[in-house]
N, C-alpha and C positions, 0 to 999 in steps of 0.2 A: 408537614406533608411535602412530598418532591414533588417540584414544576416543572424540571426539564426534564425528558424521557430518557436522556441517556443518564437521569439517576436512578432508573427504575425499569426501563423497559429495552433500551440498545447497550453494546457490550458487556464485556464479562465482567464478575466481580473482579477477576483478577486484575483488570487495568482500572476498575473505577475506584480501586483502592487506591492508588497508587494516585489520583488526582484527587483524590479526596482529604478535604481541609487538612484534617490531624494527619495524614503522612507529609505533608508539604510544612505542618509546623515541625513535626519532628525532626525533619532533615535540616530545616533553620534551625532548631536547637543545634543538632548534632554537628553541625559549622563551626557554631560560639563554644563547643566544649574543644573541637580540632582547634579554633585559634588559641584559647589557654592552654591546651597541650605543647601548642607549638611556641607559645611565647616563654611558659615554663624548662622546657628541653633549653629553649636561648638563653637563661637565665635573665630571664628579663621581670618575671613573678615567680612569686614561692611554688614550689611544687605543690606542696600540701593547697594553694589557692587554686590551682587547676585542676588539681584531685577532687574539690566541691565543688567549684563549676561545673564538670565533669556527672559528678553524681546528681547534681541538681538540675541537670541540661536535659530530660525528659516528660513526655509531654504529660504522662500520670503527676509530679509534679508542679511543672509549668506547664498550667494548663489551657485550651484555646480558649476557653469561658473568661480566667484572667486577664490573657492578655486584649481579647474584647472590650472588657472592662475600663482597662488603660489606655485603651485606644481611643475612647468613647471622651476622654478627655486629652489625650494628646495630638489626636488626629494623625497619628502616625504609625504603621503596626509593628514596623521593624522598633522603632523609638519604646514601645507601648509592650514589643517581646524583652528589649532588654532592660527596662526597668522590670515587670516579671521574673525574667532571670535573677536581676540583681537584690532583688527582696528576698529572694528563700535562701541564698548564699550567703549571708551574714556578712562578717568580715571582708573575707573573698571577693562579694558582690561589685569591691572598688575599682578591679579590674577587669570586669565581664564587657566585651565589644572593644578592648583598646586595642587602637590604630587602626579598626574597623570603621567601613562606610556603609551604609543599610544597602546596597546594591552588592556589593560583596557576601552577604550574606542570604541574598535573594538569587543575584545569579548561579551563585554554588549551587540550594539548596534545590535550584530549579533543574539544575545538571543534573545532580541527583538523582531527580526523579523524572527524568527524560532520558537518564540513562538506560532503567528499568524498562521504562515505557516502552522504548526502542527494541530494547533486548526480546521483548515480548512479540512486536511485531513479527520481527525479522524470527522467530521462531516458529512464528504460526504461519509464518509466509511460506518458509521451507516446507512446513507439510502439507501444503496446500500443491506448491510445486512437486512435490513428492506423489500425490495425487493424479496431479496431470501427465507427471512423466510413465508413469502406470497404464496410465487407459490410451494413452499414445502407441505405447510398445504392444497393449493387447488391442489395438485397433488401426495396428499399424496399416495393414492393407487390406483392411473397409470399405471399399468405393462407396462415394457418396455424390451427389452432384455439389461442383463447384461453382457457385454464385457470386455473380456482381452485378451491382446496380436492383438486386434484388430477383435477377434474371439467370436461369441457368446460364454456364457457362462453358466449362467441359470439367470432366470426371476430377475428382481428387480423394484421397482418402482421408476418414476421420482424423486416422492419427495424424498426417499431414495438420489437417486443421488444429489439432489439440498442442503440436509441438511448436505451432507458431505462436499460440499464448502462454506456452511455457518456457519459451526463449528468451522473451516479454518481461516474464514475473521473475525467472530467473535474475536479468539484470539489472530489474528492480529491486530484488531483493541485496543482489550483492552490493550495489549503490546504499541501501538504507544500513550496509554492514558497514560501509566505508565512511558512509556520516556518523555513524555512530562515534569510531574511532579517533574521527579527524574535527567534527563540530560541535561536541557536546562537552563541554570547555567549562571549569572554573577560573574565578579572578580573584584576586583581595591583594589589588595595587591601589585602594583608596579612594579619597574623594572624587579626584578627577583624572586616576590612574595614573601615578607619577612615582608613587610610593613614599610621598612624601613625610608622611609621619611614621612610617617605616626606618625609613633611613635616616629620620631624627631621631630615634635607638640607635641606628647603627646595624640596623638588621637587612637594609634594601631589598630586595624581591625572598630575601629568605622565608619569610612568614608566611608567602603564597606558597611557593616551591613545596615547606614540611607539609602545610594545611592540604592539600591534592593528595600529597602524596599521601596523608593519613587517610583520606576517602576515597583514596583510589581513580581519580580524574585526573586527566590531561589540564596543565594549565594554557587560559588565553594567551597567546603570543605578545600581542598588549593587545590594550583596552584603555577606555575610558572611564567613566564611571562604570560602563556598564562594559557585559560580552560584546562585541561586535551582533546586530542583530541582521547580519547577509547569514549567519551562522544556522538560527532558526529559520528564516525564509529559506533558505535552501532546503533543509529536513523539511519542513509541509508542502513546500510544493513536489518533493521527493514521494514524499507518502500520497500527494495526491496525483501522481503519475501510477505509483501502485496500484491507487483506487480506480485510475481509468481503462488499466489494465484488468481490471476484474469487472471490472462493469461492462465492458466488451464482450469477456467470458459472459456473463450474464446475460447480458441481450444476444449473445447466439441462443441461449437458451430458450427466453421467450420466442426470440421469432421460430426456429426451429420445433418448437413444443405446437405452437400455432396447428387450430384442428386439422386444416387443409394441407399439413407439411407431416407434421408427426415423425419426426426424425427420432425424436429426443425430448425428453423433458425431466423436471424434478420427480422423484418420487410420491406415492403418495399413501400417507396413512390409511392406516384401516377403518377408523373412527374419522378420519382429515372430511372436512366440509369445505367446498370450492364458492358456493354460495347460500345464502338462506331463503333464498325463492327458487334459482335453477338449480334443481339436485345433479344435473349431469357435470356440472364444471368441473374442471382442473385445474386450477391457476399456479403460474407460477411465481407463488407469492413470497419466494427465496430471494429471485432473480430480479422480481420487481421492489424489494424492497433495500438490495442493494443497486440497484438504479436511482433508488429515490438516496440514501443516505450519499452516494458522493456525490451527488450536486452541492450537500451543505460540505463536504469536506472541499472541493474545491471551492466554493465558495469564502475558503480562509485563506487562500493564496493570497489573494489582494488587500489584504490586513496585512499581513504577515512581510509584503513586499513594501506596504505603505511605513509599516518600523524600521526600516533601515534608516530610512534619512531623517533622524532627530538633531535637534539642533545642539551647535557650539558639542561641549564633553557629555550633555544627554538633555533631555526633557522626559517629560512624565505621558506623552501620548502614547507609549506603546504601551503602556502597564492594565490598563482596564482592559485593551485590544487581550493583550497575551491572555488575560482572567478566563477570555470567555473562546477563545479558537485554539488552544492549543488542548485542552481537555477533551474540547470537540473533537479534533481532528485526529486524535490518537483513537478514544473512545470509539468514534465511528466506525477506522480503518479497523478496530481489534472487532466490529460486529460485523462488517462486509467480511474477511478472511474469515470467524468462525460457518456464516451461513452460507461463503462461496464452498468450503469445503464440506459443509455438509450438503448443500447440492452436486458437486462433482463424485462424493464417495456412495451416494447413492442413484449417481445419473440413470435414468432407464432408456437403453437406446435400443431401436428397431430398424433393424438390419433389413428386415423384411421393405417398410417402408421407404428405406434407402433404395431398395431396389428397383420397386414402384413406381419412385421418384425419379430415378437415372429412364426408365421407360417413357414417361412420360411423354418426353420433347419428339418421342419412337426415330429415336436416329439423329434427330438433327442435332444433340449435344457435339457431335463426333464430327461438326462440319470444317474446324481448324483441322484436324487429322487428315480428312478427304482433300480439304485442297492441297496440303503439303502434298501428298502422294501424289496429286496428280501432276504438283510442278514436278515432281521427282521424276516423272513418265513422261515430261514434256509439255504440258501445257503452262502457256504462261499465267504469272501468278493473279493477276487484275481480271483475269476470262476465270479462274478458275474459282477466283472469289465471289464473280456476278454467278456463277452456274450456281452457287451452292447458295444463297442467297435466293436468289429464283425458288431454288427446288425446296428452301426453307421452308418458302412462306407457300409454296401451291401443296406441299404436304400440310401443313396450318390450316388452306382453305379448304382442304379435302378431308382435313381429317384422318388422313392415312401415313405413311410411315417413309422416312425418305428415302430408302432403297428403293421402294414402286417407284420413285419419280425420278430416283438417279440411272436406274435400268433400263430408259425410255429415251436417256442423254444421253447428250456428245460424250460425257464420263465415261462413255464404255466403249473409246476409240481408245482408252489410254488404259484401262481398266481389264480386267475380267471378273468375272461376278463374284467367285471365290476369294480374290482379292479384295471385294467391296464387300463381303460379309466382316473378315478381320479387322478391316477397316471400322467396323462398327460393335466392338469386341471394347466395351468401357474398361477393362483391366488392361486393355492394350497401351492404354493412352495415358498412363499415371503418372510417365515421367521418372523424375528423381524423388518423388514423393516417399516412398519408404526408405532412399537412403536419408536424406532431410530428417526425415525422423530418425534413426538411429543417429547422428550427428546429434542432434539436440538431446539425444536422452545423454549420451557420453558426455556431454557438455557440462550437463545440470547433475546429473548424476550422484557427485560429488559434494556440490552447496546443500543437495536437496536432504544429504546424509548428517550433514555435522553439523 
């Protein structure tokens, strides 16, 4: 029976395969049959012994049940795979792991399958960006109110807001394409990376070099025993900058879905139940529950950062850490992108309520607008800032609207009232907001495509 939810309840099969025991043994095999290939090409063993290695190097054969078995008495798993190996190969079996170190065959197989991993990401990430870059261009010029500190602030358009978290995930996304390329690195330079019994063949870095180049990986530059692990820390705390960029998106959600705002929120099913006591709810139980998973994804940065500094050529404290936050951390990020996307592809947004909402403040959102104008006509800017400030808050305490109160002011020495209508014109006041968006759709346009 599964204990951790993300074997059964967070991300897709598609990545939870891929951390799952039997792909990570398979790709250890599929290592040990690359190094017989490679050492066979060298003429260093018979072909025909690396043709059985080869054929025997699968997990229906060697299988994880065995090499458990082995382990259970060797206390070693890489030790406990290649005696498994070496018993269904017969003959062959003499040279299965030679000039191999069990971290050579752990860091590859782990490249491997962080390759995938990655690949996966950075896929779903794009049409997540794809998404955003979409309801940007058809929301391009939305007036909405623009908030800070949780407080109107002046006019802005949706798409404005939607192209500033797709600018975000864009370079997010292109960074996770670059680690991909640049940090997800095999090695097989030996015990303690020198190439030492390499190069007592006669063979020096060759055996790494064919072995990549048959699984198609970049080799580490050097290494120790192990990869460098700034290599991993960098990629999780990459993905968990991804993830904070989506949990932003997220929480505009909730607050904006908020009864009292109603701007915007997730969809909601026809059969969808918000509570089992309060029939009226809504929840946005998307948005909240990718809020709640990247707490634990960042929560593996500081693992991740604590693995670099292992001691002398390596120690053994980053190996339980990696067991349990890199599956996480990939896992989670592949559940926040499917349910950020399917909240953004089904977002319901109320134009009507935007508008409501820009009324609200009745004029005072437009009070930067007013006083520029009026240093423009001459007054100076400190006097024009207390007028508007005054007539803020006596429209506030009257409850009425800030033109009756600016009508009544010195405003309308510099002013005429036609003037002070425009002035209070929220499409007036939007700025560079719709070019910003066209700039970021051109920007991303292209990642968001390939």
């Amino acid at each position: 029976m599964a204990v951790h939810p993300i074997d059964y309840r967070y991300g897709s099969q598609e990545m939870r395969a891929l951390f799952e025991e039997t792909n990570l043994h398979a790709k250890k095999l599929a290592v040990e049959a690359a190094l017989a290939e490679v050492l066979a090409e060298k003429g260093f063993i018979p072909r025909e012994a690396a043709a059985t290695i080869t054929a025997n190097a699968r997990p229906e054969i060697v299988t994880v049940e065995r090499v458990k078995q082995l382990e259970a008495e060797t206390k070693h798993d890489i030790m406990a795979l290649v005696k498994a190996l070496t018993e269904v190969c017969g003959e062959a079996g003499k040279y299965v792991h030679l000039t191999a170190t069990s971290y050579d065959i752990v860091d590859t197989a782990l490249a491997l399958v962080l390759r995938d991993a990655l690949g996966l990401i950075v896929r779903k990430a794009k049409l997540l960006l794809g998404e955003l870059l979409n309801l940007a261009e058809k929301h391009r010029s939305t007036v909405m109110v623009g908030r800070t500190h949780g407080q109107h602030a002046i006019p802005i358009t949706l798409g404005f807001k939607l192209a500033n978290y797709a600018d975000k995930l864009g370079d997010d996304t292109r960074r996770l394409e670059e680690d991909k390329e640049r940090y997800i690195v095999g090695k097989f330079s030996g015990a303690v990376g020198t190439y030492a019994a390499q190069q007592l063949l006669g063979l020096g870095d060759e055996i790494e070099r064919g072995v990549m180049q048959k699984l198609g990986i970049p080799v580490a530059y050097i290494s120790t025993q192990v990869v460098p692990r700034e290599h991993l820390a960098r990629i999780v705390a990459d993905l968990a900058i991804l993830a904070g960029t989506i949990e932003q998106m997220a929480k505009e959600v909730r607050n904006l879905q908020r009864t009292e705002i109603g701007e915007m929120g997730e969809s909601f099913g026809k059969g969808q139940v918000g509570s089992s006591t309060m029939a009226q709810k809504r929840n946005p139980i998307n948005a909240e529950n990718i809020c709640s998973n990247v707490r634990i994804i960042r929560s593996c940065v500081g693992p991740a950062l604590e693995n670099i500094a292992l001691e002398h050529e390596r120690d053994l404290t980053n190996s339980a850490a990696e067991r349990s936050l890199l599956p996480t951390v990939f896992v989670l990020t592949d559940e926040i992108l499917d349910r950020s996307r399917k909240v953004w592809a089904g977002i319901d947004i109320s134009e009507e309520r935007m508008r409501q909402n820009l009324d609200m403040s009745r004029g005072a959102l437009m009070a930067e607008r007013i006083i520029t104008e009026l240093v423009r006509h001459g007054m100076g800017r400190q006097d024009a800032h207390e007028l508007l400030r005054e007539s803020s808050n006596q429209a506030l305490a009257q409850n009425t609207d800030i033109k009756s109160i600016l009508i009544r002011s010195k405003a309308m020495n510099f002013l005429r009232t036609d003037e002070l209508d425009g002035l209070l014109d929220y499409r007036s006041y939007i700025g560079l907001a719709e070019k910003k968006v066209d700039d970021v759709v051109a920007r991303w346009r292209g990642l968001a495509k390939s």
